[in-house]
C-alpha positions as CSV (number, residue, x, y, z in Angstrom):
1,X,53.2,100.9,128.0
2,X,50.0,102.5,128.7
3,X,51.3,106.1,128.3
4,X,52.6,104.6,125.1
5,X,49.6,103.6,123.9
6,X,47.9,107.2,125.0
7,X,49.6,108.8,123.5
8,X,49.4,106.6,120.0
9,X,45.6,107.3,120.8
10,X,45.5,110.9,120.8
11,X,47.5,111.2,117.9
12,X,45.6,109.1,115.9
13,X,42.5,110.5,117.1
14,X,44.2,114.1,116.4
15,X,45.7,113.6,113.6
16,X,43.3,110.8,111.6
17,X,46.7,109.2,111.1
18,X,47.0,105.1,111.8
19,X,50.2,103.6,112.2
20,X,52.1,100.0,111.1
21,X,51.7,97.9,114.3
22,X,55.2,97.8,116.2
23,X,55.6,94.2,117.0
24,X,58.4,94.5,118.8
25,X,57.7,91.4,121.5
26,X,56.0,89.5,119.0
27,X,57.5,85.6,118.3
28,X,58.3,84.1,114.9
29,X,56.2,81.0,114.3
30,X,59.7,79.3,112.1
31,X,63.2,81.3,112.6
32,X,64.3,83.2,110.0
33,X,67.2,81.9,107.8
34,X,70.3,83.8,107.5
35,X,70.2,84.3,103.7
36,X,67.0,87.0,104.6
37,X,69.1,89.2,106.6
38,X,70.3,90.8,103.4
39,X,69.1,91.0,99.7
40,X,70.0,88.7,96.9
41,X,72.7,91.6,95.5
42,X,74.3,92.1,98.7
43,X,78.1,92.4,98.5
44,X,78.3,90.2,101.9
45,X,76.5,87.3,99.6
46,X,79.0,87.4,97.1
47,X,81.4,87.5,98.9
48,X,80.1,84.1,100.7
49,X,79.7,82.9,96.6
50,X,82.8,83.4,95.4
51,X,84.7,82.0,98.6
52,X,82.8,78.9,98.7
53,X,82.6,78.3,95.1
54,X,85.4,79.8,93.3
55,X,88.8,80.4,95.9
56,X,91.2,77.4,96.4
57,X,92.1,77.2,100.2
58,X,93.7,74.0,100.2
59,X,96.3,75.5,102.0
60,X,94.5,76.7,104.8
61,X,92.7,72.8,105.0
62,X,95.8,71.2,105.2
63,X,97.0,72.8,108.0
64,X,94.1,71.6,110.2
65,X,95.3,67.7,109.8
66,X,95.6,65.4,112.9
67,X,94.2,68.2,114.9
68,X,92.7,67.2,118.0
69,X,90.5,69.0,120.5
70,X,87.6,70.8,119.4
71,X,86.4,71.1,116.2
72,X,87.3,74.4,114.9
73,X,84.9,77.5,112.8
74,X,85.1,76.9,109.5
75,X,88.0,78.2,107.7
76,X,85.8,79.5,104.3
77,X,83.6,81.3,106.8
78,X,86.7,83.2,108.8
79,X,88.2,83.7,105.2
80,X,84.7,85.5,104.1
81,X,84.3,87.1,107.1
82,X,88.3,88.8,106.7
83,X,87.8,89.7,103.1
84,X,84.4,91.0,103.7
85,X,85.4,93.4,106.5
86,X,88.6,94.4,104.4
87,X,86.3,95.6,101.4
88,X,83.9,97.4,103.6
89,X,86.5,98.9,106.2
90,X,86.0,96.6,109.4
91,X,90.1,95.6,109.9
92,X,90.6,95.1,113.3
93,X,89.7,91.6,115.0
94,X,87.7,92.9,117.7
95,X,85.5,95.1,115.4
96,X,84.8,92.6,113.5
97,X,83.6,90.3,116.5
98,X,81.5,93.0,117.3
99,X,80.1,93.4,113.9
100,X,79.2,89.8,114.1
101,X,76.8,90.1,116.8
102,X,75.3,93.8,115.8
103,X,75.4,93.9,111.9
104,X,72.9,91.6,110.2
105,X,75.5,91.6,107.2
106,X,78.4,90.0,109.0
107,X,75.6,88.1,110.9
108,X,74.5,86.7,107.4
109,X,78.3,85.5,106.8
110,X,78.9,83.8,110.3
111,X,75.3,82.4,110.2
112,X,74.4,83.7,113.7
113,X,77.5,82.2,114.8
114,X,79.8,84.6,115.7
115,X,83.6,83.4,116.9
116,X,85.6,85.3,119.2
117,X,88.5,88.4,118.3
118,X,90.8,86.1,119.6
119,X,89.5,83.7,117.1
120,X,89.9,86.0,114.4
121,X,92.7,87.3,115.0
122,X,94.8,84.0,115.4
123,X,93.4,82.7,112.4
124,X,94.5,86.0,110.3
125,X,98.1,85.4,112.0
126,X,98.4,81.2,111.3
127,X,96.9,81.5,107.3
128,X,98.8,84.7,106.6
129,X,100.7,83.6,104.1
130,X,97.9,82.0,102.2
131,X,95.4,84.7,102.7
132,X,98.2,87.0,100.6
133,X,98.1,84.2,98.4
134,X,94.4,84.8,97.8
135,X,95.4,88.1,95.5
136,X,96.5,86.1,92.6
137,X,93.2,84.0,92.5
138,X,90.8,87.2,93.1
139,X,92.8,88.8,90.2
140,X,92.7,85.7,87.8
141,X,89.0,86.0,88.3
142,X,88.8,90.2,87.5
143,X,90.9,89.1,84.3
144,X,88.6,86.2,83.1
145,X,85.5,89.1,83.9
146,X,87.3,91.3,81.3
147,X,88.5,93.9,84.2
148,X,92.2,93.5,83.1
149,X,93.2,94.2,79.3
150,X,96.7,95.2,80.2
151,X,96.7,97.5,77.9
152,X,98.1,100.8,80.1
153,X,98.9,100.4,83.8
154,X,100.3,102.6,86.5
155,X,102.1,102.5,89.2
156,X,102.5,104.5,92.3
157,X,103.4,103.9,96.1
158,X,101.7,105.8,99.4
159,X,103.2,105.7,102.6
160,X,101.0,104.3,105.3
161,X,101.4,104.5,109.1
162,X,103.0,101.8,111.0
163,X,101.6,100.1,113.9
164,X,104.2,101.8,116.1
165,X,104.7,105.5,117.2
166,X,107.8,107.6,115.6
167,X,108.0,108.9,119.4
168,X,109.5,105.3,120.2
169,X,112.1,105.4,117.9
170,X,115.8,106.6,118.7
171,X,118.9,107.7,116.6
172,X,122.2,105.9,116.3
173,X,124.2,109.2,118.3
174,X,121.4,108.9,121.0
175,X,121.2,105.4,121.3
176,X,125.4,105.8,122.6
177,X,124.8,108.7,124.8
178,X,121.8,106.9,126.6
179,X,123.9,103.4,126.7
180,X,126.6,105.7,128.5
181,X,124.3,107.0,130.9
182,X,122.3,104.0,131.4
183,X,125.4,102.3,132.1
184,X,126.7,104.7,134.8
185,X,123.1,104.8,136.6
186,X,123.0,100.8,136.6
187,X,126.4,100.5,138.2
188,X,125.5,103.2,140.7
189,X,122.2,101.6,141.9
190,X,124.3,98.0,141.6
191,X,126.5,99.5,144.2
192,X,123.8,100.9,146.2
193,X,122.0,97.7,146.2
194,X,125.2,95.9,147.4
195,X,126.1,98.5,150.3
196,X,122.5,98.1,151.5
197,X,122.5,94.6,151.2
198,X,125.9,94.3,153.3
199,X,123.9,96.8,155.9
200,X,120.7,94.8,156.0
201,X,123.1,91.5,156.8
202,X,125.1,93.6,159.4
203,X,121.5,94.7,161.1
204,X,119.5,91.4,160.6
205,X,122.4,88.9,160.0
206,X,123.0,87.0,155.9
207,X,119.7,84.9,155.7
208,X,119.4,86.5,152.2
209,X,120.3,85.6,148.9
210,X,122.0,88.9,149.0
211,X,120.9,89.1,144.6
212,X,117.2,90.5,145.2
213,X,117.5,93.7,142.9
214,X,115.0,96.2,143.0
215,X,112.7,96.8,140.5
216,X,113.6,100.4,139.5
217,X,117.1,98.4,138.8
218,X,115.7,95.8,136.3
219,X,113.9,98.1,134.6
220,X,116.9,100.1,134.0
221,X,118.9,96.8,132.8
222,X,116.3,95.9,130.5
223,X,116.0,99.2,128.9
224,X,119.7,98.8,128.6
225,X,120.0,95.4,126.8
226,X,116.8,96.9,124.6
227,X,119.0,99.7,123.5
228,X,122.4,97.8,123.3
229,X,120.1,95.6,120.8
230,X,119.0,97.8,118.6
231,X,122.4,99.6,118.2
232,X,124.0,96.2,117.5
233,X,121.2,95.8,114.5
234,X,121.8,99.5,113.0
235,X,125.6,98.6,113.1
236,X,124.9,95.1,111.3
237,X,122.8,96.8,109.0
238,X,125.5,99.5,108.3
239,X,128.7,96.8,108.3
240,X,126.3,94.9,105.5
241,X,126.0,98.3,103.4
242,X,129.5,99.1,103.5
243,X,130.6,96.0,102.6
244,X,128.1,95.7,99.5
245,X,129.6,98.8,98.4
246,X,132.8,98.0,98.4
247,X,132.1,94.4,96.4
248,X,130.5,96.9,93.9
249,X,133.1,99.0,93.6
250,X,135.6,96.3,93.0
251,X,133.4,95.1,90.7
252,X,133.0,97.9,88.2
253,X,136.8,98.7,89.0
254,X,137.5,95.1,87.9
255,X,134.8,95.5,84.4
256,X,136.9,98.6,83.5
257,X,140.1,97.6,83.7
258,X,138.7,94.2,81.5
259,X,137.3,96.6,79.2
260,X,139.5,99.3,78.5
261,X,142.7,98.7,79.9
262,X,142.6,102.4,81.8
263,X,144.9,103.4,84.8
264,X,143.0,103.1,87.9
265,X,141.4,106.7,88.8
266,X,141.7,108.0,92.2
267,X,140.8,105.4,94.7
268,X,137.5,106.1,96.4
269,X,137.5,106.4,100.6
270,X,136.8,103.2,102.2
271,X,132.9,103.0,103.1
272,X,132.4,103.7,106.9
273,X,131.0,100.8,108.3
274,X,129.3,102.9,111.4
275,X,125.9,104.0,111.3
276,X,124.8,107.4,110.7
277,X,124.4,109.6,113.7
278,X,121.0,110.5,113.0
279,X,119.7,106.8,111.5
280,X,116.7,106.0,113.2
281,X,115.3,102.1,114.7
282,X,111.7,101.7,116.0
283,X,111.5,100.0,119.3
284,X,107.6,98.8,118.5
285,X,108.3,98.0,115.3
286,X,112.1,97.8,114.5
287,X,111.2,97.5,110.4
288,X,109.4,100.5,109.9
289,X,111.2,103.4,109.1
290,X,110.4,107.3,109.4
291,X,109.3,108.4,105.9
292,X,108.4,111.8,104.8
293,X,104.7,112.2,103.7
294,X,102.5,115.7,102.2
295,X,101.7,115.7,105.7
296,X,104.8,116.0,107.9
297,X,107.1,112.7,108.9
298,X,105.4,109.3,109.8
299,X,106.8,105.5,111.0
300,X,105.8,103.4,108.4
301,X,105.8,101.6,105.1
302,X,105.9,102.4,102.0
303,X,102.8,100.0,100.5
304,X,103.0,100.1,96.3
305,X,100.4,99.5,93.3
306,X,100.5,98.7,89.5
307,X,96.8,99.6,88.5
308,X,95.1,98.2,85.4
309,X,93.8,101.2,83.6
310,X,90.3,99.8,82.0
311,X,88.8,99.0,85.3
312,X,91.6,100.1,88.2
313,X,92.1,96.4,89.3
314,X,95.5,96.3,91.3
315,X,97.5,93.7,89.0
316,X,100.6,93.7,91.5
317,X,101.5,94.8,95.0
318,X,104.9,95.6,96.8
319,X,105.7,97.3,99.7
320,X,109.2,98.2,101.1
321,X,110.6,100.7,104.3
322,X,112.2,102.9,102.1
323,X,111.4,106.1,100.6
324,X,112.2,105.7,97.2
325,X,110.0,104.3,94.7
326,X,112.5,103.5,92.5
327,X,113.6,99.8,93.0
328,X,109.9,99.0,92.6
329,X,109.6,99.3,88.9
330,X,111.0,96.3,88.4
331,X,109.6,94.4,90.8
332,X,105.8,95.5,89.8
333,X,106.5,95.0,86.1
334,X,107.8,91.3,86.7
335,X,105.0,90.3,89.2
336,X,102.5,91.8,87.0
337,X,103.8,88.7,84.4
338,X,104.2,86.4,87.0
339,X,100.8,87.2,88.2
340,X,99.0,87.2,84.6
341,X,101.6,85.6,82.6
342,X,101.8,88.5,80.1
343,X,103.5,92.0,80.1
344,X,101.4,95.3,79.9
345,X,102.0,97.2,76.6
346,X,102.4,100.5,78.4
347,X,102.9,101.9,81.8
348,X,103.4,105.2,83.3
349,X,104.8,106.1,86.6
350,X,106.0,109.2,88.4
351,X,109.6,110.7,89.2
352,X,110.0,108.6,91.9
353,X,110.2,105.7,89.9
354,X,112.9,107.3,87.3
355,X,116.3,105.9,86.7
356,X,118.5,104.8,83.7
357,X,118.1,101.5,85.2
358,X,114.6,101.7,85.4
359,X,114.1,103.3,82.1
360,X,116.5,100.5,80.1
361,X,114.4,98.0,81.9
362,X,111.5,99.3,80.3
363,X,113.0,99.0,76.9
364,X,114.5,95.4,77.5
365,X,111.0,94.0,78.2
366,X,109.4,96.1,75.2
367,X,107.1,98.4,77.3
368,X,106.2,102.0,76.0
369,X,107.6,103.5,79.2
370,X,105.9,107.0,80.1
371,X,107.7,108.2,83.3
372,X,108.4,111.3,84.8
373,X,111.9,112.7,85.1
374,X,111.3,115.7,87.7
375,X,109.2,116.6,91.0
376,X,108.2,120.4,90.0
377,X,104.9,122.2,89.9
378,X,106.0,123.8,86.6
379,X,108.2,121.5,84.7
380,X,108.4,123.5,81.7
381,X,110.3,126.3,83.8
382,X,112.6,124.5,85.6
383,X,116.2,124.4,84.2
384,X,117.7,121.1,85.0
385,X,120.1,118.8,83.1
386,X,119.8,115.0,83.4
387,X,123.0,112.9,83.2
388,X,121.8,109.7,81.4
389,X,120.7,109.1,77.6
390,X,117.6,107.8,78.4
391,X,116.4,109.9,81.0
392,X,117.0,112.6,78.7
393,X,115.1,110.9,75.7
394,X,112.2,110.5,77.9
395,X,112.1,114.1,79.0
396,X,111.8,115.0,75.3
397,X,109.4,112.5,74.7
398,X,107.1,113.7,77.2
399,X,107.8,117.1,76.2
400,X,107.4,116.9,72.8
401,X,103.7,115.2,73.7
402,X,102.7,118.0,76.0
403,X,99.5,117.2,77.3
404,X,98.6,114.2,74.9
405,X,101.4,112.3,76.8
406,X,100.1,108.9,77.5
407,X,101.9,110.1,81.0
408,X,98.4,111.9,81.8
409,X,96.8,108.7,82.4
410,X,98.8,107.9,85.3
411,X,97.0,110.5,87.9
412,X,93.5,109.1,87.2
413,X,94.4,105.5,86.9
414,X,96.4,104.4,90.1
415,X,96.0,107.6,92.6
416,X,91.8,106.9,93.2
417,X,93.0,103.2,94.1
418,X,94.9,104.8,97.0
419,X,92.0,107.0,97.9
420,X,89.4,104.4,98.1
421,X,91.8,102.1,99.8
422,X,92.6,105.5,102.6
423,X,89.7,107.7,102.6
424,X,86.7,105.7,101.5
425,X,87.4,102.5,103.6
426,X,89.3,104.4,106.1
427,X,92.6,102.6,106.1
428,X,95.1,104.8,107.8
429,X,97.2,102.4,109.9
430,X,98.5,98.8,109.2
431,X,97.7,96.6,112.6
432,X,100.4,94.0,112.0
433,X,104.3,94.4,112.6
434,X,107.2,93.0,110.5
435,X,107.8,93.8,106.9
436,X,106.7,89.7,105.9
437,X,103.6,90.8,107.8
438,X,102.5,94.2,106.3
439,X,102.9,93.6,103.2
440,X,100.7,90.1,103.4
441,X,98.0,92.6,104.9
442,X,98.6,95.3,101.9
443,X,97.9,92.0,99.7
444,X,94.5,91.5,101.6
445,X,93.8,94.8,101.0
446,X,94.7,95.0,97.6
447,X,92.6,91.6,97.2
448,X,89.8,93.1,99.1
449,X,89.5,96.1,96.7
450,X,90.0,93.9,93.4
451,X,86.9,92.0,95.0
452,X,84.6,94.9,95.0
453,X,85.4,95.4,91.4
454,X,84.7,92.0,90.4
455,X,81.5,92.2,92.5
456,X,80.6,95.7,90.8
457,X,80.9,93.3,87.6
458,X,78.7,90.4,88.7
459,X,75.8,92.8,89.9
């Protein structure tokens, strides 16, 4: 302390230059409230605002009836807390514990309270459900700001990592060559354990159970059972497949014959009701599904977006383990009316999302469809002929637009969503398993970034 002050001395006295006073040990006369810790404009007070004074959580209340024990933190204050470290990139339940106690932000939120990661991350796991519920409110509110005309959106899907490792997954052909050999290594330490056993009795005489099984043998059984269950899924999961195929099959067989009165054409091979050798199941996360990315395979999801073009609110969410986009068009374009209770006028999306399904379901719900028809850096020079009417229409409507196609709008309407949501708030990695779960966390994601539009709004 004395050097300290020396020093402070001989710089002053150097330099002729005086100094704040540090009053680092220095007492407040009255402590400080929490509303100080940040300004008036602060995104961590709006976020406190709006959740307190504008979001129905009824159904988180409700759940807390008859309770004993305890009295538990606040559920408005968790909710803020969660939606608040979505929008600025604190996800993970210990993080945000330990942004409670360092960052004066999330300190302001908790008021100097901070709960536990266990805390957190229970109540994230009981109010799931209605924390994904939360989108349709925070999205109700953009639209009532004038965010959301509805006028053009686009949609688009990202893949995002799993919380599981692609190294921990295994094919259908291995899975059966290591239940073989996991077999024949179980009953050979089964016998071993037995003819030791029958030694140990000989040598120290049958005071034992005689069914103590090593370790090195359960392990062995379990990873056996582990196996044998996830080869019984990807078989029910085939049998299922096959069996849909063949109802559809009989179906349009049936629909043609009403129709036309045709012979029968050549019967089509029975669907194999066997898994592919080379279809994959996760051990860590059994749903997720290997998907190809820019960047080489991953084990994840694949997390979907329809983005309102005059502001890039997220009007609708889905999120599947597949790698197609395609079976999501529908699915956006109806939640975007369930959500808002009104249909976009226009909306563009990119090959993935192209079928003659697709494309006539467009037309049926009176949508100006603009969507791309092929995956090429040059589209102009590729030579490539496309089976149905309406995917042909749409290549000569896009064509015949060139680069006034409403189609342009697509690329700088929903793909900055995805980078702000993956590089800006560093969002790489889902943290919950089960398809029900991650796509409830891509909703609180998706809610989190329509809440930093609406606060962008309000300031």
């Amino acid at each position: 302390m004395a050097v300290a002050n020396h020093m402070a001395g001989v710089i002053q006295g150097g330099m002729s230059k005086s100094f704040r006073d540090w009053h680092i040990d220095q007492q407040l006369l009255l402590p400080p409230s929490v509303q100080d810790f940040v300004p008036a404009g602060h995104l961590a007070r709006f976020v406190v605002s709006l959740v307190r004074d504008e979001l129905e959580l009824s159904a988180i209340y409700a759940s807390y009836a008859g309770e004993k024990g305890q009295p538990p933190y606040h559920p408005a204050m968790l909710t803020a807390l969660l939606l608040y470290g979505y929008a600025v990139g604190v996800y993970s339940s210990r993080r945000l514990a330990k942004a409670c106690r360092e960052r004066v932000d999330f300190m302001a939120i908790v008021a100097l309270d901070a709960p536990d990661f266990r805390t957190i991350s229970d109540f994230r796991k009981r109010h799931l459900k209605a924390l994904e519920g939360l989108f349709v409110q925070v999205l109700q509110l953009c639209e009532a700001a004038g965010l959301v005309k509805l006028g053009h959106v686009a949609l688009d899907g990202t893949k995002v990592k799993a919380n599981a490792s692609k190294h921990k997954a295994m094919s259908y052909a291995r899975m059966v060559a290591r239940e073989k050999e996991l077999e024949a290594e179980v009953r050979r330490w089964l016998a071993a354990a037995e003819a030791a056993d029958a030694e140990e009795d000989r040598l120290f005489g049958a005071d034992k159970r005689g069914d103590e099984l090593p370790d090195w043998v359960a392990d062995k059984a379990k990873r056996l059972a582990k196996i044998r269950a996830a080869k019984a899924a990807l078989e029910a999961e085939a049998k299922a497949a096959a069996e849909e195929k063949a109802r559809g099959e009989a179906a349009a067989e049936a629909k043609r014959q009403a129709e036309g009165g045709k012979k029968p054409g050549r019967k089509a091979k029975p669907a194999i009701d066997l898994p592919a050798p080379k279809a994959q199941r996760n051990f860590t996360d059994p749903q997720s599904r290997v998907l190809l990315t820019r960047d080489g395979f991953v084990q994840g999801y694949n997390a979907e977006a329809a983005v309102d073009a005059e502001a890039q609110v997220i009007v609708a969410y889905g999120l599947t383990n597949g790698q197609s986009d395609q079976e999501q068009l529908i699915v956006l374009l109806d939640g975007i009316e369930t959500n808002l209770g009104r249909k976009p006028k226009e909306a563009s999306a990119d090959a993935g999302f192209c079928s003659e399904a697709n494309l006539a379901a467009l037309q049926a719900r009176g949508i100006a469809g603009y969507v791309a028809v092929a995956r090429a850096k040059h589209p102009a020079a590729v030579k490539r002929k496309f089976a149905g009417p309406l995917t042909q229409a749409m290549q000569r409507k896009l064509a015949q637009a060139g680069w006034r196609s409403r189609y342009r709008l697509r690329k700088q309407i929903v793909e900055p969503v995805f980078g702000q949501i993956k590089a800006a708030r560093g969002f790489r990695q889902f943290l919950l398993r089960g398809i029900d779960k991650v796509r409830a966390e891509w909703a609180m994601l998706c809610t989190a970034h329509n809440l930093l539009k609406l606060a962008s709004r309000a300031a």
